[in-house]
C-alpha distance (Angstrom), angle and dihedral (degrees) to the residues before:
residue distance angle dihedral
X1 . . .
X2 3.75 . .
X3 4.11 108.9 .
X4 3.82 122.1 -175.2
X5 3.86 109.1 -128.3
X6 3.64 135.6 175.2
X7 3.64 128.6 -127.7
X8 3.72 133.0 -166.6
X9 3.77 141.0 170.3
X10 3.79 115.5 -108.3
X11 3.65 114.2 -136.5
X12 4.72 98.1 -120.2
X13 3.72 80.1 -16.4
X14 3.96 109.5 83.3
X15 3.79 116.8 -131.8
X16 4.10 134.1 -27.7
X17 3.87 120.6 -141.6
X18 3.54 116.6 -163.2
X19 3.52 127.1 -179.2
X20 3.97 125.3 -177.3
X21 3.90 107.2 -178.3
X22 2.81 135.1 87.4
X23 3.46 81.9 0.2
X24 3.68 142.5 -6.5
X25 4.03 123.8 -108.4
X26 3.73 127.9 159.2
X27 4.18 108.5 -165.3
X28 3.97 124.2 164.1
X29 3.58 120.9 -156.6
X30 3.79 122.2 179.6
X31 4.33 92.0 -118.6
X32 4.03 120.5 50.4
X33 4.17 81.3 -118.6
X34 3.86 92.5 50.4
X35 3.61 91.3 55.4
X36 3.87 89.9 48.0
X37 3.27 94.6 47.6
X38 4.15 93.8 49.3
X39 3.45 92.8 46.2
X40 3.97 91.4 53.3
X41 3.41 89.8 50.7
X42 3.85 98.7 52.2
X43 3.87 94.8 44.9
X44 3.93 85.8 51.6
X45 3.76 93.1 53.8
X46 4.13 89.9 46.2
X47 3.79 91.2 48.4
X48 4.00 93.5 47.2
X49 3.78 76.1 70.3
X50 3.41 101.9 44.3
X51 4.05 141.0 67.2
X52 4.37 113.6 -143.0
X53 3.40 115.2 -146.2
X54 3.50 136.9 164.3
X55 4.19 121.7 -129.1
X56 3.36 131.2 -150.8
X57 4.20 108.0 -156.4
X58 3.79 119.6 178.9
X59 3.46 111.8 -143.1
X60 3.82 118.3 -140.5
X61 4.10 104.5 -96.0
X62 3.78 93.3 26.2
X63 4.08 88.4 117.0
X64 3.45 113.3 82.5
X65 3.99 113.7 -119.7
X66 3.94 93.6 -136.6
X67 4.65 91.5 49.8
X68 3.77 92.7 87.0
X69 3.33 98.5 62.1
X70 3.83 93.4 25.5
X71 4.16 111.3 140.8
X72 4.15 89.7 6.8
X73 3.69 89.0 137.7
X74 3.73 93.4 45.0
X75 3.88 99.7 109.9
X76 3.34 90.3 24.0
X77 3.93 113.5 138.9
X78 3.22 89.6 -151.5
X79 3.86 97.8 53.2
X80 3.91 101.6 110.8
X81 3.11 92.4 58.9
X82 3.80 106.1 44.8
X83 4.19 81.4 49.6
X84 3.87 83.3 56.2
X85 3.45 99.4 48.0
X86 3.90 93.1 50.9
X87 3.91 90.2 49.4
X88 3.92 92.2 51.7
X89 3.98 88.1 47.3
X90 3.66 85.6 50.0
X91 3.43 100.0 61.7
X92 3.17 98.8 39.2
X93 3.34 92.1 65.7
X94 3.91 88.7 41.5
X95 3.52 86.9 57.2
X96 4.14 90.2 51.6
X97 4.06 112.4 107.1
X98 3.63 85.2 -168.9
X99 3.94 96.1 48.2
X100 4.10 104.2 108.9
């Protein structure tokens, strides 16, 4: 598993690893490649524990209003001509120096 971590020199103290995701662990180790290696360590142990997953969550308004009826008129026989109809409305309003 490839986790994004962040490492930092420690003023007198060495280096800081710092990892967020999946989980977050803050070691110090007094090389850059102690740190790493502490750090890897510790998020191995928590994981032994743990199960990763990934979770899809709809949020509320995530459908589009218009997908229900989406393609409707598709077969329609009468299709060409609704398409028509909308285009003539749509200039007309176009064509409206009043329209907003």
């Amino acid at each position: 598993m490839d986790i994004s971590v962040v490492v930092e020199k420690v003023a007198d103290h060495g280096y800081q690893a710092t990892s967020y995701v999946p989980t977050h662990v803050v070691v110090q180790g007094r090389t850059r490649q102690e740190a790493l290696d502490r750090l890897s360590d510790e998020i191995r142990d928590r994981l032994s524990s743990m199960e990763v997953v990934t979770l899809s969550v709809p949020l509320l308004g995530d459908v589009h209003p218009w997908k229900a009826i989406a393609g409707f008129w598709c077969n329609s026989p009468d299709r060409s001509e609704i398409e028509r109809n909308l285009q003539e409305y749509r200039q007309q309003v176009d064509a409206d120096p009043n329209r907003l």
